[in-house]
C-alpha positions in Angstrom: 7.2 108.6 35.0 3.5 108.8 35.2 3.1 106.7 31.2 5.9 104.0 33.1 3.3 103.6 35.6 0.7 103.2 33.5 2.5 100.5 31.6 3.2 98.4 34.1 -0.7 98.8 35.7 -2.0 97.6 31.8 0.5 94.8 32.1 -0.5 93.8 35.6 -4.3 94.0 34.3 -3.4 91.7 31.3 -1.3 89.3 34.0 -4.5 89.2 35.8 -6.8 88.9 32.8 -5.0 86.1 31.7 -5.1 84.3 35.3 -8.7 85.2 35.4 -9.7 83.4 31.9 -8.4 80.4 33.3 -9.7 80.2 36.4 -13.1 81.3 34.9 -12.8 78.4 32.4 -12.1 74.9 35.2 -15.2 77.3 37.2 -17.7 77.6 34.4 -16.8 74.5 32.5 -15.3 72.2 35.0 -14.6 68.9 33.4 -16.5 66.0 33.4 -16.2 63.3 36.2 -18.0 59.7 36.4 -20.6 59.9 38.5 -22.9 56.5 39.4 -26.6 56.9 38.9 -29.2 55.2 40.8 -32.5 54.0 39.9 -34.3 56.1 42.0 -32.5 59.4 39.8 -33.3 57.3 36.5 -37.1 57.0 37.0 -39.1 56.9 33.9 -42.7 60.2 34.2 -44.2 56.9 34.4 -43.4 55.6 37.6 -43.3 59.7 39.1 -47.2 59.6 37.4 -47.5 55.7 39.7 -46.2 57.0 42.7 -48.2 60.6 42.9 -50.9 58.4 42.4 -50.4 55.5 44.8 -48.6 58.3 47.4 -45.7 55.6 47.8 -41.9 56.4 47.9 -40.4 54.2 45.3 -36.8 53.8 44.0 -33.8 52.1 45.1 -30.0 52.0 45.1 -29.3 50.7 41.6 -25.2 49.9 41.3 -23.3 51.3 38.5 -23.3 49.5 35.2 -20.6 48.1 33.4 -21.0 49.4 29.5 -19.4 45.8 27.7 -21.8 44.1 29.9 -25.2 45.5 29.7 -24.3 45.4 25.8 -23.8 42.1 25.9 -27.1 40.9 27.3 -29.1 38.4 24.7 -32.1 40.3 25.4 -31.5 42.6 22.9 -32.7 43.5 19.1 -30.1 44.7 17.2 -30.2 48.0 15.1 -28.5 48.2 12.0 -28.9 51.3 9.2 -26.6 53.0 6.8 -25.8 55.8 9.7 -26.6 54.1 12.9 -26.0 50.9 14.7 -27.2 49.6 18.4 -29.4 47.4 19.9 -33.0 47.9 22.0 -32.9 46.3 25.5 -36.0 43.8 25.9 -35.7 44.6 30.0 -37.9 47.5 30.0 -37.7 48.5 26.3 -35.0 50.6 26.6 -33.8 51.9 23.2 -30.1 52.4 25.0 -27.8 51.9 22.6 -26.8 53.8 19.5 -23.4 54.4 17.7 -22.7 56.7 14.6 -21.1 54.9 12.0 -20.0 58.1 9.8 -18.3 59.5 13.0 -15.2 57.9 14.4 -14.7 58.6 18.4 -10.8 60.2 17.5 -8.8 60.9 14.7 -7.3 57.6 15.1 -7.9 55.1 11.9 -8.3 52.3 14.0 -11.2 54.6 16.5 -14.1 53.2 17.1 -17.7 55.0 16.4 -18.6 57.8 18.5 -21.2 56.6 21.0 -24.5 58.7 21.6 -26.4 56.4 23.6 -25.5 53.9 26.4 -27.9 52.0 29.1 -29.0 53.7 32.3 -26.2 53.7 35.0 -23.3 53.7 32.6 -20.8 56.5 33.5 -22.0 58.1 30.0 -25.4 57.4 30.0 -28.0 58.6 27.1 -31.3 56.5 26.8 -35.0 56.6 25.3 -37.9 54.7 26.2 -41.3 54.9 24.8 -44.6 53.0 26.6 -48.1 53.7 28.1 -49.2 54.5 32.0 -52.2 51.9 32.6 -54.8 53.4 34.9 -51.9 55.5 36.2 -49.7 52.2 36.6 -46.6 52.1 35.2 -45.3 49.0 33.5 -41.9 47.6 35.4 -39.2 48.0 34.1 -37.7 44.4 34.9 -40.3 43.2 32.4 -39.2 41.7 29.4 -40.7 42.4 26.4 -40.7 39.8 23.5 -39.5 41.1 20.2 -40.8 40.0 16.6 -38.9 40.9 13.1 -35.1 40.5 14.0 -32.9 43.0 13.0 -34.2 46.8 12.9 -33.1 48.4 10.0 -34.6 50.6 7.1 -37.8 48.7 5.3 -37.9 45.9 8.4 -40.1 46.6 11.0 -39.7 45.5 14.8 -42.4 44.6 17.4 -41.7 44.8 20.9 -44.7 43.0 23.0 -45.9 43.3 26.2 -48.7 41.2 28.1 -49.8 44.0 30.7 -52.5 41.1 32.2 -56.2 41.1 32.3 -56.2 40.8 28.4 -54.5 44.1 28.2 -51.4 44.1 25.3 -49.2 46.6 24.2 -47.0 46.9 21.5 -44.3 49.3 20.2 -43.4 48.5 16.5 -39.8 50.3 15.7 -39.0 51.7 12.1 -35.7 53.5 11.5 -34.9 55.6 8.2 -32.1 55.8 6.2 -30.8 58.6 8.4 -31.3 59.3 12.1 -35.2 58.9 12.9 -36.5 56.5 14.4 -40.6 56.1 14.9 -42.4 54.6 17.3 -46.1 53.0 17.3 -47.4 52.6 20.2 -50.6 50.7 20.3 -52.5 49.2 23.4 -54.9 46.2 23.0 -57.7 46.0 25.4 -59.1 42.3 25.5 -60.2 43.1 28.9 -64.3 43.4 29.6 -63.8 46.9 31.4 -62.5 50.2 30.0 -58.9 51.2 30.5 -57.2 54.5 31.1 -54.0 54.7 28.9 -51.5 57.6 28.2 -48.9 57.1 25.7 -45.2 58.5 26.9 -41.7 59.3 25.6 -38.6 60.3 27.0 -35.0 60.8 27.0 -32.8 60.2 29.5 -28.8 61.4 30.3 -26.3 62.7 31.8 -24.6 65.9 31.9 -21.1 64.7 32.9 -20.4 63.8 29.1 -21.8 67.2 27.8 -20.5 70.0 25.7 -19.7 73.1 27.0 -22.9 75.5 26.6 -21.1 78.7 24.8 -22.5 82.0 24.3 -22.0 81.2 20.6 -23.6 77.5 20.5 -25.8 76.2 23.0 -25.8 72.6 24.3 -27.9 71.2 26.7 -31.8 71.2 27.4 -33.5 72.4 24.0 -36.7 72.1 22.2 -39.1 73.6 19.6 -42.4 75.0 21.8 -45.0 76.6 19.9 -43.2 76.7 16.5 -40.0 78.7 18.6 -36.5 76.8 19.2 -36.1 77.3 22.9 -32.1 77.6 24.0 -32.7 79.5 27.5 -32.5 76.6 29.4 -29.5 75.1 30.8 -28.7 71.8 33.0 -27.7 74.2 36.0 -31.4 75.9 35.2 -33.3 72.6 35.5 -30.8 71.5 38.5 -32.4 74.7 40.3 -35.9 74.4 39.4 -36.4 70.6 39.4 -38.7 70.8 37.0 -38.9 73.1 34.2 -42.0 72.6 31.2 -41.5 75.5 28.2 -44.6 77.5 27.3 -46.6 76.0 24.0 -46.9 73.1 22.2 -43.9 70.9 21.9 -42.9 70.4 18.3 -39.8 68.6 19.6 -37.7 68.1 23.2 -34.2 66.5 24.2 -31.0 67.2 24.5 -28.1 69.1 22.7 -24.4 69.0 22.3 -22.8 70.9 19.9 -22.3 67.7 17.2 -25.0 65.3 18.0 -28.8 65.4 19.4 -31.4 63.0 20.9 -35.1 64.5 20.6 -38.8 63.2 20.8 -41.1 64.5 18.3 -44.6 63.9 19.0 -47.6 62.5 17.0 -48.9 65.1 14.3 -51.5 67.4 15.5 -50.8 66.0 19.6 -50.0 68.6 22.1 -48.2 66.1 24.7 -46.8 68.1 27.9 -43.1 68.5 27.8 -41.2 69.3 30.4 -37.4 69.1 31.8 -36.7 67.2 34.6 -33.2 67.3 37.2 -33.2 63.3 38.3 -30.2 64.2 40.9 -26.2 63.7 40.8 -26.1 65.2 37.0 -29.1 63.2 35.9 -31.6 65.0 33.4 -34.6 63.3 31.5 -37.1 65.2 29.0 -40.3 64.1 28.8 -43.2 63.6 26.6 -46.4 62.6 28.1 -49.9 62.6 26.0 -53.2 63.5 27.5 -54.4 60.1 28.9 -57.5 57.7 26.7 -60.0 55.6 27.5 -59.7 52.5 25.8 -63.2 50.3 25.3 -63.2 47.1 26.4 -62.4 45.0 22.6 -60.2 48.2 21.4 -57.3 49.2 20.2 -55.8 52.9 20.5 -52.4 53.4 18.9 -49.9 56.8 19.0 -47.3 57.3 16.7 -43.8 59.4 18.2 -40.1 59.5 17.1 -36.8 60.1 18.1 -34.3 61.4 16.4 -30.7 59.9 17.8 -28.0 61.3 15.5 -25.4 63.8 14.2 -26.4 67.6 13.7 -25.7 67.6 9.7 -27.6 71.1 8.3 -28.6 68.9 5.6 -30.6 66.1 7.2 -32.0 68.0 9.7 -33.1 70.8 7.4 -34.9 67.7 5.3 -36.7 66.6 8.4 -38.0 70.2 8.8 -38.8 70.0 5.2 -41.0 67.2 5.7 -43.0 68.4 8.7 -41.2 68.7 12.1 -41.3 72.6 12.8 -37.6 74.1 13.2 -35.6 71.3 13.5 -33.2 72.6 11.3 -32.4 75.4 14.4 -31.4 72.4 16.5 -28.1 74.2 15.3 -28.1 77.4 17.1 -27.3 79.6 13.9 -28.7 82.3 16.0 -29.1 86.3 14.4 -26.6 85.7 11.5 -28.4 82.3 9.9 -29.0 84.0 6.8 -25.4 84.4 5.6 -23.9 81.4 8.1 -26.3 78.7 5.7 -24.6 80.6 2.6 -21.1 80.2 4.2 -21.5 76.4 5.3 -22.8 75.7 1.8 -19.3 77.6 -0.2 -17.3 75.5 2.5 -18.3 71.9 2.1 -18.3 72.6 -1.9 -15.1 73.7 -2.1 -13.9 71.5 0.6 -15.4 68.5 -1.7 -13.0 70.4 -4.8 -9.8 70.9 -2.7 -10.4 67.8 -0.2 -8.4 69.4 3.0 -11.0 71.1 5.3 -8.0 73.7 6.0 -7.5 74.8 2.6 -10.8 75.6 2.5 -11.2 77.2 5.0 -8.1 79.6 3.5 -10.0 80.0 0.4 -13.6 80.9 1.7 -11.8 83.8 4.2 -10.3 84.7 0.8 -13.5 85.0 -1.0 -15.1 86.6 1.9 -12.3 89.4 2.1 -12.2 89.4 -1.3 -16.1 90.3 -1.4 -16.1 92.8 1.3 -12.8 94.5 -0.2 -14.9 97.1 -1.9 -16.7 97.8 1.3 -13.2 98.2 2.9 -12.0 100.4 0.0 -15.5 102.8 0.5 -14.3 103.0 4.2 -10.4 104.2 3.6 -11.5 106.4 1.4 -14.2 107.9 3.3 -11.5 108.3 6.3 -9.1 110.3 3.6 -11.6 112.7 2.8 -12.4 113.4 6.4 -8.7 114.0 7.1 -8.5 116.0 3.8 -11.5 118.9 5.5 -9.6 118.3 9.1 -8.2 121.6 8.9 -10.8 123.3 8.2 -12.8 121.4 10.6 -10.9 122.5 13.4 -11.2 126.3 12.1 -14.5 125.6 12.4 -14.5 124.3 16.0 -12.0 126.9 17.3 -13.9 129.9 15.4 -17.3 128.3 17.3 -16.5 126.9 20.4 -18.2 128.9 22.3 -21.4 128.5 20.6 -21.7 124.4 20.8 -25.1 124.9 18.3 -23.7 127.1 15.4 -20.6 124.9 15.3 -23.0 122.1 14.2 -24.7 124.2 12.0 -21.5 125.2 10.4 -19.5 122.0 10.3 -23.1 120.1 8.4 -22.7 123.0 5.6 -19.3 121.7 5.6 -19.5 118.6 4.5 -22.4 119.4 2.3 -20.1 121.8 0.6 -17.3 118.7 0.3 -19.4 116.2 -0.3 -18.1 114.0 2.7 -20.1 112.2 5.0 -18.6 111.4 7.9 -20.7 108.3 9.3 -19.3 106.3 5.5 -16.5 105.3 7.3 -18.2 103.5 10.0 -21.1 101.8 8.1 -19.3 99.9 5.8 -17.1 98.4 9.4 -21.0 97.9 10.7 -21.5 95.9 7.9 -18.3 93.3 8.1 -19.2 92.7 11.7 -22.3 90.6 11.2 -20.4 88.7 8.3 -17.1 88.0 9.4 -18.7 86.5 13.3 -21.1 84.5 10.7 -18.0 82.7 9.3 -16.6 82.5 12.9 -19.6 80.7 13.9 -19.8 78.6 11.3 -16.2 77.2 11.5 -17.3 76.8 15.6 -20.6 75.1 14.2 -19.5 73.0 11.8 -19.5 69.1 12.2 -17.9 69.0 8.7 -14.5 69.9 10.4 -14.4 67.4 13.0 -11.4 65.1 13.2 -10.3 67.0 9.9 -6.7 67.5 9.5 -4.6 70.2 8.3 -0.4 69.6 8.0 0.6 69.2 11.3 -3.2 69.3 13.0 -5.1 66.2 13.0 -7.8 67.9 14.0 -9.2 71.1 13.4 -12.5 71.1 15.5 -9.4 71.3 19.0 -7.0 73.2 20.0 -3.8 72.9 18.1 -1.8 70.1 19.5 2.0 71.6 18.5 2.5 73.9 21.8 5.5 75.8 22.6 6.3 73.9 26.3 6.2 70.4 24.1 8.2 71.8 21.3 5.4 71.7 19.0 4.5 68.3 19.8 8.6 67.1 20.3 8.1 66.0 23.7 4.9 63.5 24.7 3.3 65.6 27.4 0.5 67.6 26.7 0.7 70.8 28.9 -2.2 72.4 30.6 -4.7 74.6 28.6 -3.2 77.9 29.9 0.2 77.7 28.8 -1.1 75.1 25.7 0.5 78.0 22.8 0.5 76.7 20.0 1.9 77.6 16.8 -1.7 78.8 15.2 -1.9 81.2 18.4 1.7 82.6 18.2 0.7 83.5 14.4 -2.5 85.0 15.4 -0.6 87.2 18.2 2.1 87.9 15.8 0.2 89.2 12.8 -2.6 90.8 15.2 1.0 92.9 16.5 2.1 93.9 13.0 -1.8 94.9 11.8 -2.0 96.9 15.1 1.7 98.1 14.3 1.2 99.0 10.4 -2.2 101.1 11.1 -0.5 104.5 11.8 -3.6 105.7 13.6 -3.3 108.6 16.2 -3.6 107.4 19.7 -1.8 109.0 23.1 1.1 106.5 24.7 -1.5 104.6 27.4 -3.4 103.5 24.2 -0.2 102.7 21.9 0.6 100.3 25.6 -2.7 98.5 25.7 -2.9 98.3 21.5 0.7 96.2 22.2 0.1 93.9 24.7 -3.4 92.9 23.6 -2.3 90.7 21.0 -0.3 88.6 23.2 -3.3 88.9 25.7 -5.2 87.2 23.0 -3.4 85.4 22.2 -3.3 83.4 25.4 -7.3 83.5 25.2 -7.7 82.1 22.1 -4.9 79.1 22.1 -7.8 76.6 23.6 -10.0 77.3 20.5 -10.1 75.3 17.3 -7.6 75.2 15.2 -9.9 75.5 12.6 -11.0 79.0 13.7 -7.3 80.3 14.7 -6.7 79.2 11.0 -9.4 81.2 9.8 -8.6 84.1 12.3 -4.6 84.4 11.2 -5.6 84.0 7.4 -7.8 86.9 8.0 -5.3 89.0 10.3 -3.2 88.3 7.0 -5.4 89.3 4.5 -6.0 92.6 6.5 -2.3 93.2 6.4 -2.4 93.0 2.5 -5.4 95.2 2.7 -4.2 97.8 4.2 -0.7 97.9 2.8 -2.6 98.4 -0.4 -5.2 100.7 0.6 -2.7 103.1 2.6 -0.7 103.4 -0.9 -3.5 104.3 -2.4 -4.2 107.2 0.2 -0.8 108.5 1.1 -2.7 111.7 3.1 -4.1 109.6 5.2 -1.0 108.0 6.6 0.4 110.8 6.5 -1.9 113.1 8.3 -2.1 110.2 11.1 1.8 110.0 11.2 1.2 113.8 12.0 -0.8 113.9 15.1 1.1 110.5 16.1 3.8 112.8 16.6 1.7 115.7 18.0 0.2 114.1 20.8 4.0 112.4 21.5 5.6 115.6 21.5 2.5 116.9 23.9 3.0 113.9 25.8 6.6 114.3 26.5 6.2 117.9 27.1 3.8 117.0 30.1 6.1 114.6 31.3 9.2 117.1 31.3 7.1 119.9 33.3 
């Protein structure tokens, strides 16, 4: 009576563990809504830097923006490179708009590029501007700027220029890579007969509606390189609280995260601009890069030199960009601890991904090699456990003989496994050691923009959640069902062979712990069915693998299953006992 109680508290806890995953879910990650942004929450650190000056209240109600037609002003220079395309707004010198032409917005062959940037009141706003405070003035940004080299592209410069008045000109000449970097020079004239105050600026502007989640295993969001160390402590609810939030030690780089794609500044050699984070209002954010200000002789010139890099997050490019200079940009991926064997991983992946050319048969193959590589680790471990069940006999001798003398049973059971050669921590260090190499190939697969809009039989895409549920019949019927009842047929495998590992691992647990070893399979395997595909592909390939594993390893150590099989039906005869009195 008392273990039919138990059972159905451990299934009300799962019921209610389940319920609670998704409410915690729409809480934490709610999804995104369109939100209008006015000028006021758009302001550039120039016009804050005008206004603490001139102790005026500026801004004003600036009406959403229609996307088509702010791109399809004339007043723009258009970008075009191997890996981007977009165009720089003359109005203000807004560099607000930037597609990706290796990334396709779906899996559909017909999708257009995904979009990284858009102009300022847009519903999925993302922006940079570049430009110089005057005196403590900021230039309008209703000015139009006149533009000089047509189209920006790789080897073919473009000018922006700007008659600031009293003989004052500034330019911003725009180069762009064959990759993602674009670099600004921004150089002010002064044909004035008086000095002038100047301080170069950068900054990037968005919103958070659009955003990836931030998850404990990648961030996304606020990030930045300060003093040679990758901040990713800062989130956009943690500059929403503070207002304003400016890292400790010299920027390296600052912008904004999601888990594919990043916009940062990256400041002029040897310049320690401040940086700082800034909450604009109604999901609004802006980082910002502002250098120490100048004087500028009358009959000089002064000119800084920043860049922004608007692209993908591909290891490879931004590991060359660290290569060549800008400190730990490569950790704009949050690799966290495990970098050292997730680089390894990502590297075995996209080879033989590039030899078998479906992401999903690699990812079969490298959770193969990695089992296959820690086999002998798993092999140390079994056998380890057999000797330790071999000396349990005279173990418990040992502790019966003793118990009353908690030091000389120590004592006594060290000299015994001196005596039989058995230590008994080998069995947990080689499970100590898997841990940090099987969540690196978890994180990787969660990481990777290789496996974005990649498809694998029925899946077009393993970067979601597997699209073949059980309330659509596996795709069948045209309705997609909401995430917590989404199962798919990736999650009923993982809860399925999760039930027969649990099931074939004869260890010796009492009836409350055989209840909750049961029903936490199908537990997880409502949690997981949102995931990737990719990663419940990885997870029931390796739930597989461990099934082989063991089958094997149990054959080779009979007395182990055995012995377990024995105090299985120990503690169930004890159990049943207790219940009958």
């Amino acid at each position: 009576m008392e273990n039919s109680r138990n059972f159905v508290l451990v299934l009300t806890l799962s019921l209610a563990v389940l319920i609670g995953w998704q409410w915690a879910m729409d809480y934490f990650y709610p999804q995104p809504e369109e939100v209008p942004v006015t000028a006021e929450q758009v302001d550039t650190p120039a016009e804050q830097a005008a206004v603490a000056a001139s102790g005026e209240i500026g801004g004003g109600a600036m009406p959403a923006v229609d996307l088509a037609t702010s791109l399809g002003s004339a007043q723009r220079v258009p970008i075009d490179s191997p890996k981007i395309a977009g165009s720089i707004n003359l109005q203000g010198a807004f560099l607000d708009d930037v597609v990706l032409k290796d990334y396709a917005a779906t899996p559909d062959a017909d999708s257009e590029p995904v979009r990284i940037f858009a102009p300022r009141g847009t519903a999925i706003q993302q922006y940079s501007q570049f430009g110089y405070l005057l005196n403590g003035q900021k230039i309008s940004d209703d000015a139009v700027w006149q533009a000089d080299g047509g189209t920006l592209s790789p080897g073919n410069p473009v000018t922006l220029t700007h008659d600031a008045g009293d003989g004052v000109t500034i330019e911003l000449t725009y180069s762009i890579d064959e990759n993602y970097m674009v670099s600004v020079e921004q150089a002010i004239s002064n044909g004035s007969a008086a000095p002038v105050v100047a301080q170069p600026y950068g900054l990037v502007g968005r919103t958070s509606t659009t955003a990836s989640d931030d998850f404990f295993i990648a961030h996304s969001g606020p990030i930045g390189s300060f003093g040679q160390s990758v901040d990713y402590d800062y989130d956009y609810d943690d500059v929403e609280e503070s207002g304003k939030v400016s890292p400790a030690g010299a920027p390296d780089w600052i912008g904004f995260t999601d888990i594919y794609w990043l916009a940062a500044l990256v400041p002029q050699q040897g310049a320690a601009p401040d940086a700082t984070f800034r909450s604009l209002g109604a999901d609004a954010y802006r980082a910002d890069m502002i250098y120490d200000p100048v004087t500028v002789p009358a009959g000089r010139k002064y000119t800084a030199t920043s860049r922004l890099f608007a692209g993908a997050k591909d290891s490879e490019i931004l590991d060359s960009y660290q290569d060549a200079g800008i400190p730990q940009f490569g950790l704009a991926i949050d690799w966290g601890w495990f970098r050292w064997f997730e680089k390894p991983f990502l590297w075995l992946l996209k080879n033989i991904f590039e030899i078998v050319g479906n992401f999903g048969v690699a990812i079969i193959i490298l959770t193969i090699i990695v089992r296959g590589l820690m086999f002998p680790i798993a092999q140390k471990q079994f056998g380890s456990m057999a000797a330790m069940k071999a000396i349990q006999p005279k173990m418990k001798a040992l502790q019966d003989k003793h118990k009353d003398d908690k030091l000389k049973q120590q004592q006594e059971m060290q000299k015994l496994f001196k005596e039989e050669q058995v230590n008994p921590l080998a069995g947990c260090l080689p499970l100590i050691l898997q841990i940090p190499i099987f969540f690196a190939l978890y994180k990787v697969l969660y990481l990777a923009i290789e496996m974005r809009h990649q498809n694998f039989l029925w899946i077009e895409d393993l970067s979601a959640p597997d699209p073949a549920t059980i309330l659509n019949l596996f795709g069948l019927l045209p309705f997609t069902p909401p995430s917590f009842l989404a199962i798919g047929i990736l999650a009923v495998l993982l809860g399925v062979t999760m039930w027969l590992t649990f099931k074939l691992n004869p260890s010796a647990m009492d009836p409350i712990q055989q209840q909750v070893f049961s029903i936490m399979p199908w537990v997880l395997m409502f949690i997981m069915a949102p995931f990737a595909a990719g990663l419940l592909l990885y997870w029931v390939t390796s739930n597989i693998l461990t099934l082989a594993q063991q089958k094997y390893l149990y054959s080779k150590h009979p007395q182990l299953k055995a012995a377990a099989e024995r105090e299985k039906a120990e503690k169930a005869a004890a159990a049943a006992e207790a219940d009958g009195s």
